[in-house]
C-alpha positions as CSV (number, residue, x, y, z in Angstrom):
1,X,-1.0,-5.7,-8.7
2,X,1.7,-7.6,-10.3
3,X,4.8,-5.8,-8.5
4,X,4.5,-3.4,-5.3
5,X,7.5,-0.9,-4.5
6,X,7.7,1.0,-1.0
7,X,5.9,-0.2,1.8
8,X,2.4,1.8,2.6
9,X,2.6,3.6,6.2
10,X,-0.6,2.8,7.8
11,X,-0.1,6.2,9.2
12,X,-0.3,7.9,6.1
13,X,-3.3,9.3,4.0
14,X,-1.8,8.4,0.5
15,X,-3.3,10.0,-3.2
16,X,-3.6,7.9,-5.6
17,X,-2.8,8.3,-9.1
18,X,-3.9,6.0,-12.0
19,X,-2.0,5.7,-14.7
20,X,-1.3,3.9,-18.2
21,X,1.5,3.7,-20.1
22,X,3.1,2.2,-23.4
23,X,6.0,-0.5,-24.1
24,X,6.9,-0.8,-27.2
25,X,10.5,-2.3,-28.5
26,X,12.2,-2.3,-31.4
27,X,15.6,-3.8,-32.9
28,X,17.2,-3.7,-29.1
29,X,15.4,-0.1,-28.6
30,X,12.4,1.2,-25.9
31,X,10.6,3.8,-27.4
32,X,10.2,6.7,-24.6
33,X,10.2,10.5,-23.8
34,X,13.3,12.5,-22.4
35,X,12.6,15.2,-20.2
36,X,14.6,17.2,-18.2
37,X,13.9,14.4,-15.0
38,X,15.4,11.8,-17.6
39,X,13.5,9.0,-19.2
40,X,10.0,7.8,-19.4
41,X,7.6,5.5,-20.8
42,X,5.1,7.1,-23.0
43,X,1.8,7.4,-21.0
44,X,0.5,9.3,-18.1
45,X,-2.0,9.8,-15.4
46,X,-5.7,8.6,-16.3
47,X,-7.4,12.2,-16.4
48,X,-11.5,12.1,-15.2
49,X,-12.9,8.9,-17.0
50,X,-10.8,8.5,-19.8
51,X,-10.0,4.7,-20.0
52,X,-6.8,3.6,-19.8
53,X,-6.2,3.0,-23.5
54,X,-7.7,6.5,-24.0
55,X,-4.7,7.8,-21.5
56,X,-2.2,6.3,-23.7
57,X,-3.3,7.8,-27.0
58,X,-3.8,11.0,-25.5
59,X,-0.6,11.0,-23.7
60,X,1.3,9.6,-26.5
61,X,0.4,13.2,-29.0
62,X,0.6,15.4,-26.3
63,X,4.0,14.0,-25.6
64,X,5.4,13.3,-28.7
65,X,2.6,13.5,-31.6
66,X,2.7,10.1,-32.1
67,X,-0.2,8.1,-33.1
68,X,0.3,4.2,-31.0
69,X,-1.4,0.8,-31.8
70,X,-2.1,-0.8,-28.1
71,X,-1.5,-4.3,-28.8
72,X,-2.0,-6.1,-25.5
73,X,-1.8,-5.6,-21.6
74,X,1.0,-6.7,-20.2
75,X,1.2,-5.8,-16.2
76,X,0.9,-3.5,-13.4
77,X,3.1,-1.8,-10.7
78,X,2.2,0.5,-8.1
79,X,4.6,2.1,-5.2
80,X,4.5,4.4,-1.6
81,X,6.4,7.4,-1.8
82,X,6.7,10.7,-0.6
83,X,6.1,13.2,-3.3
84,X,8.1,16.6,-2.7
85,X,4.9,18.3,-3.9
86,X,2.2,16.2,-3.3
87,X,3.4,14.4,-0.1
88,X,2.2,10.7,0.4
89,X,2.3,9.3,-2.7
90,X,0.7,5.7,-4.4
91,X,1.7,6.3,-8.6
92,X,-0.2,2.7,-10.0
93,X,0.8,2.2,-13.2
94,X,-0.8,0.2,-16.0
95,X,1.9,-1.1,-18.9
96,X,0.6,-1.8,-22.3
97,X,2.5,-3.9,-25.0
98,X,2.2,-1.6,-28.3
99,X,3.4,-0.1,-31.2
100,X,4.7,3.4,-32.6
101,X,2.7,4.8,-35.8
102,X,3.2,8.0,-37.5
103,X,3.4,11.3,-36.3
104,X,0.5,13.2,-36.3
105,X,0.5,16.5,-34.6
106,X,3.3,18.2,-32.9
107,X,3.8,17.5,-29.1
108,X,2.0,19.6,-26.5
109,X,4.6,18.7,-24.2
110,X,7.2,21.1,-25.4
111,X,9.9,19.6,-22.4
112,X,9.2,16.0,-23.9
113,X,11.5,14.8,-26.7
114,X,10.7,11.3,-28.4
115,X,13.4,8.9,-28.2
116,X,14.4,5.4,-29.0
117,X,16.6,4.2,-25.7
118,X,19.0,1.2,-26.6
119,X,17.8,-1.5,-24.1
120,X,21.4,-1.5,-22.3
121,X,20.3,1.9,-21.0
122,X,17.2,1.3,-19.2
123,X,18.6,1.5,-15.9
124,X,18.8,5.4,-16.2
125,X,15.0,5.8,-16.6
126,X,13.9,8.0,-14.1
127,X,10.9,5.7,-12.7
128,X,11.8,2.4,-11.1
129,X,8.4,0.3,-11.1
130,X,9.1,1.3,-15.4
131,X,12.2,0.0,-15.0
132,X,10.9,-3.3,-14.0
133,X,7.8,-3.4,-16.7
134,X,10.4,-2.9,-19.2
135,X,12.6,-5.6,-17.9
136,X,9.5,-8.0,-17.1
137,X,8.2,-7.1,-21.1
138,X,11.8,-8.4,-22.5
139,X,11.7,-11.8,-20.3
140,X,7.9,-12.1,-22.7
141,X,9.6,-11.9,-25.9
């Protein structure tokens, strides 16, 4: 794991949750979903044994129709949380470098709204450890 957020209680029995998830920037812009949380990368949680590149394609129409190019992986976070739902919580996120293609279907995801989010305005995304990806994919370029 390249980065590690929250510290893991020993105490606590913690579900984990897999997931992948796209960076892809253009002319000073991230391309993500708003939904009423705020702002995410496109991607999701890895669903039975779907790979991770498969979790990206499939997130990426049912979220916002697009078709993505996965160009490269770039790095991984994971973190120890409480969930208000689920309880102990250990999100571990894999962050691909990619592109946007066409759209191909409309979203699934009716609550999801494709964006392009100037790159001063990361900070408000709603996920911290994507935060940092995004922030740790600019210091690549």
């Amino acid at each position: 794991m390249d980065k590690t957020f929250g510290k893991k209680d020993p105490n606590l029995d913690y579900f984990d949750r897999p997931g992948a998830y796209l960076i892809c920037i253009k002319e000073g812009k991230l391309a993500c979903v708003h939904t009423p949380k705020g702002y995410f990368l496109l991607g999701g949680g890895i669903e039975g044994d779907e790979s991770q590149h498969d979790c990206i394609h499939r997130e990426c129409l049912e979220e916002a129709g697009l078709s993505v190019t996965i160009t490269s992986p770039l790095c991984a976070a994971d973190s120890y949380t409480i969930h208000p739902r689920i309880g102990p919580f250990h999100p571990i996120q894999y962050y691909y470098l990619g592109t946007i293609g066409a759209r191909v279907q409309d979203p699934i995801e009716l609550d999801h709204t494709f964006v392009w989010l100037p790159l001063e305005e990361i900070e408000t995304m709603y996920v911290p450890q994507q935060i940092w990806a995004v922030q740790y994919a600019m210091k690549q370029e």
